[in-house]
C-alpha positions as CSV (number, residue, x, y, z in Angstrom):
1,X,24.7,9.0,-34.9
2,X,22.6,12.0,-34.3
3,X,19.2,9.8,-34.4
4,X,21.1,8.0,-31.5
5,X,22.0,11.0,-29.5
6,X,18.5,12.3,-30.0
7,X,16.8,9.1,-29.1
8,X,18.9,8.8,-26.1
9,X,17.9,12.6,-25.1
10,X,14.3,12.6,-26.1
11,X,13.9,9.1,-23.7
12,X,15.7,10.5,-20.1
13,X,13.5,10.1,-17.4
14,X,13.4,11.8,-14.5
15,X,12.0,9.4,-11.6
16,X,10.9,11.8,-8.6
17,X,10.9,9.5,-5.5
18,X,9.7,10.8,-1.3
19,X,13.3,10.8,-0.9
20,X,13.9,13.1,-3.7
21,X,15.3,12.7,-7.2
22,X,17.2,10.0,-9.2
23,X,18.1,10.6,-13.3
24,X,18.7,7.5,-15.5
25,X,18.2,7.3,-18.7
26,X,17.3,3.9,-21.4
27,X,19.4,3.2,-24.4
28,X,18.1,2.7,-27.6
29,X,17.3,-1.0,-26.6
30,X,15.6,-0.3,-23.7
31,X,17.8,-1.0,-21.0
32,X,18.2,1.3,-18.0
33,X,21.6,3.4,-17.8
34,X,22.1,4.0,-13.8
35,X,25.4,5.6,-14.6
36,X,24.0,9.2,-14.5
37,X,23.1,7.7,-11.0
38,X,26.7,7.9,-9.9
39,X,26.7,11.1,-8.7
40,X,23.4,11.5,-7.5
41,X,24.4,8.9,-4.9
42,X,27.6,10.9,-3.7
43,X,24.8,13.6,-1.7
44,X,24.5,13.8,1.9
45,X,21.4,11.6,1.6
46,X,23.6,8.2,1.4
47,X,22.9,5.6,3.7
48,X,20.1,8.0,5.5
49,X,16.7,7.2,5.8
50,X,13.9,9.3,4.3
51,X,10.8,10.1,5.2
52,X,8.3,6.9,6.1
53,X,4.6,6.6,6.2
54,X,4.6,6.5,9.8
55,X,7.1,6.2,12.7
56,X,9.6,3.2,11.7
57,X,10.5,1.3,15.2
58,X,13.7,1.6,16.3
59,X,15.0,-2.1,15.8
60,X,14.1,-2.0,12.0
61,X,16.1,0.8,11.3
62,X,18.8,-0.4,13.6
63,X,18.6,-3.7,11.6
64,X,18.6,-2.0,8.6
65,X,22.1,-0.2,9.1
66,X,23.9,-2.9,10.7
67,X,22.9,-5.1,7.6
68,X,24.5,-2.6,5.3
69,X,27.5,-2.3,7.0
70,X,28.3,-5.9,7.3
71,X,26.9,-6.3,3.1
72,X,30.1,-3.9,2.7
73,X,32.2,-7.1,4.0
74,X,30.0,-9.3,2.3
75,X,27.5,-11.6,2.2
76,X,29.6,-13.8,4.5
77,X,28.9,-10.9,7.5
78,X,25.3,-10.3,6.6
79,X,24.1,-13.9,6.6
80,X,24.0,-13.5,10.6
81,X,20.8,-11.5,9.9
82,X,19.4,-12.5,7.0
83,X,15.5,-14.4,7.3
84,X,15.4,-17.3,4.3
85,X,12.7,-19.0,3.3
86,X,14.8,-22.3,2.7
87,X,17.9,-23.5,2.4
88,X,18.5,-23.2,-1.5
89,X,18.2,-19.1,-1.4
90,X,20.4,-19.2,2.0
91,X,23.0,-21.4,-0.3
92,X,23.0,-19.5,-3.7
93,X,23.3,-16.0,-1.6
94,X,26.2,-17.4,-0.1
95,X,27.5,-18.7,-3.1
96,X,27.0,-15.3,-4.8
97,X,30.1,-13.2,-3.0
98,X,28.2,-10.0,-3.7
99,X,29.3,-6.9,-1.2
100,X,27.9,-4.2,-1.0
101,X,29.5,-1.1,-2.9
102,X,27.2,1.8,-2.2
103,X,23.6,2.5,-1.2
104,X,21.1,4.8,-1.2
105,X,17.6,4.2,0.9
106,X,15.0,6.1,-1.9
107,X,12.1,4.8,0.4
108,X,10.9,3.5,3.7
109,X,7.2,2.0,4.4
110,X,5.9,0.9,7.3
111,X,3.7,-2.1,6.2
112,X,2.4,-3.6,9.9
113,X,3.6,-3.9,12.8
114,X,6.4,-6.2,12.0
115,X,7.0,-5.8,8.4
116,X,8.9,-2.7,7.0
117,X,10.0,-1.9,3.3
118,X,12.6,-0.4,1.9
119,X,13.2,0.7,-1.7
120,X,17.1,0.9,-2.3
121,X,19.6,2.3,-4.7
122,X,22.4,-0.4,-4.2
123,X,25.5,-1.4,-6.3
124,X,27.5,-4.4,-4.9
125,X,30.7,-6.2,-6.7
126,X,31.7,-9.9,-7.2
127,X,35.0,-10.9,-4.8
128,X,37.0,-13.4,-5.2
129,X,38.5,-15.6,-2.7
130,X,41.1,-13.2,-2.0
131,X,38.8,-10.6,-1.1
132,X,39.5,-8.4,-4.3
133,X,36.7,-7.0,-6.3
134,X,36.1,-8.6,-9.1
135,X,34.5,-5.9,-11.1
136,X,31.8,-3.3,-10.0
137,X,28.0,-3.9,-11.3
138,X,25.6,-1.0,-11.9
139,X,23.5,0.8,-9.2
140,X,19.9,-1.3,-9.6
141,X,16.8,-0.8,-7.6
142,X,16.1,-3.4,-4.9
143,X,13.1,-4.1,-2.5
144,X,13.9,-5.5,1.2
145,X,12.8,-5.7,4.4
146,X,12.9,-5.8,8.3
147,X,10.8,-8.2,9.6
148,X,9.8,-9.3,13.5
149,X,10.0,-12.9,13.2
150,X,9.8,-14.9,16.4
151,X,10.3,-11.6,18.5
152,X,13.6,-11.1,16.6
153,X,14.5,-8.8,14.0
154,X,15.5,-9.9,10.4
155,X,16.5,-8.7,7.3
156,X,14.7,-10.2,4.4
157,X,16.2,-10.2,0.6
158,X,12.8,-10.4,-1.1
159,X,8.6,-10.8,-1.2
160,X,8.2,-14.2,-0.9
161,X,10.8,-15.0,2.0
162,X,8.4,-12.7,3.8
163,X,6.2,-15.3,6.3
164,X,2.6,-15.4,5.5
165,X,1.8,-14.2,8.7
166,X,3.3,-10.8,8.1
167,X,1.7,-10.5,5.3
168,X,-1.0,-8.1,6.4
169,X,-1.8,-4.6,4.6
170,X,0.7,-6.1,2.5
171,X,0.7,-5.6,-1.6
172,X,3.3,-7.5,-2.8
173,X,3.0,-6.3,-6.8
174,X,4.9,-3.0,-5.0
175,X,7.6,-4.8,-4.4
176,X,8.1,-7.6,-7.1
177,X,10.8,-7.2,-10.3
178,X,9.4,-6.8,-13.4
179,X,12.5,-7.1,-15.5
180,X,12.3,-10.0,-17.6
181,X,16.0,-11.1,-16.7
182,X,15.4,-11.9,-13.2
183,X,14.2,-15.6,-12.9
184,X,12.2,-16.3,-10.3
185,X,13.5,-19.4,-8.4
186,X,10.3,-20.8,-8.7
187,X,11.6,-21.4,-12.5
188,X,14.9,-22.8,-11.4
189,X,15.4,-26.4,-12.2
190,X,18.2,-28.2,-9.4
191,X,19.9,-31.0,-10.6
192,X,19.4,-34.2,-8.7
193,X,21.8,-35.6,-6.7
């Protein structure tokens, strides 16, 4: 027990971000604890932009918060501004009834002109038909994105919805999961119908 508490205390990590600091710490097994993460979240900061590397435009950030505030309906609201790569991801989201809990923006880069980043402290819940939650999941670190597409504002879920022509200045290893429980959809096989 003791080799357990001091295992857990020797391994806290204290992650310094631009937008200022977030304390997890990783159990015994290696998995990430966000629950110290709780009440970092409940600042002033939530839902407020931090610094960027330059001047984000106006319609990205605009973008940005309505796409939040519909996620808190659901994914059935934010489809309307969600950018998919194909109709499989547009499906599964969809399918996933994920809303959006509570967010906090850690980081905002300006890739080009028409591409912006955003690292994000999110926690969503599963709802059922009803509309009740359905249980609450753990805060997790996501990377998305406001993209001009077509002259039009989107929001993008992740890397490689992103259009190859917005691609520029663009290091996608920045912004790609390396936890080995996230399967790529590459790596999903569909049954035939």
């Amino acid at each position: 027990m003791k080799r357990t508490v001091a295992l857990r205390m020797i391994i806290l990590v204290l992650s310094v971000t631009l937008a200022g600091c977030s304390t997890y710490a990783i159990d015994e097994t290696g998995q990430v604890d966000y629950s110290e993460l709780t009440s970092a979240l409940d600042d002033d900061r939530a839902g407020t932009f931090p610094a960027s590397n330059q001047e984000m435009p106006d319609e990205a950030q605009a973008l940005m918060e309505a796409y939040m505030d519909a996620m808190k309906q659901g994914v059935h609201e934010a489809v309307k501004y969600v950018h998919f790569g194909d109709d499989w991801t547009e499906a599964v989201y969809l399918e996933s009834n994920d809303r959006l809990l509570d967010y906090r923006i850690e980081k905002t880069e300006v890739i080009n002109d028409g591409l912006v980043a955003f690292t994000i402290h999110s926690r969503t819940a599963v709802t059922d038909e009803t509309g009740q939650t359905q249980g609450e999941g753990s805060y997790i670190i996501v990377y998305n994105f406001a993209a001009r597409i077509d002259g039009e504002w989107r929001f993008i879920t992740g890397v490689r919805h992103i259009p190859e022509v917005l691609k520029d200045n663009f290091d996608e290893s920045k912004y790609s999961y390396n936890d080995p429980n996230i399967v790529d959809p590459v790596d999903v096989i569909l049954p035939e119908r």
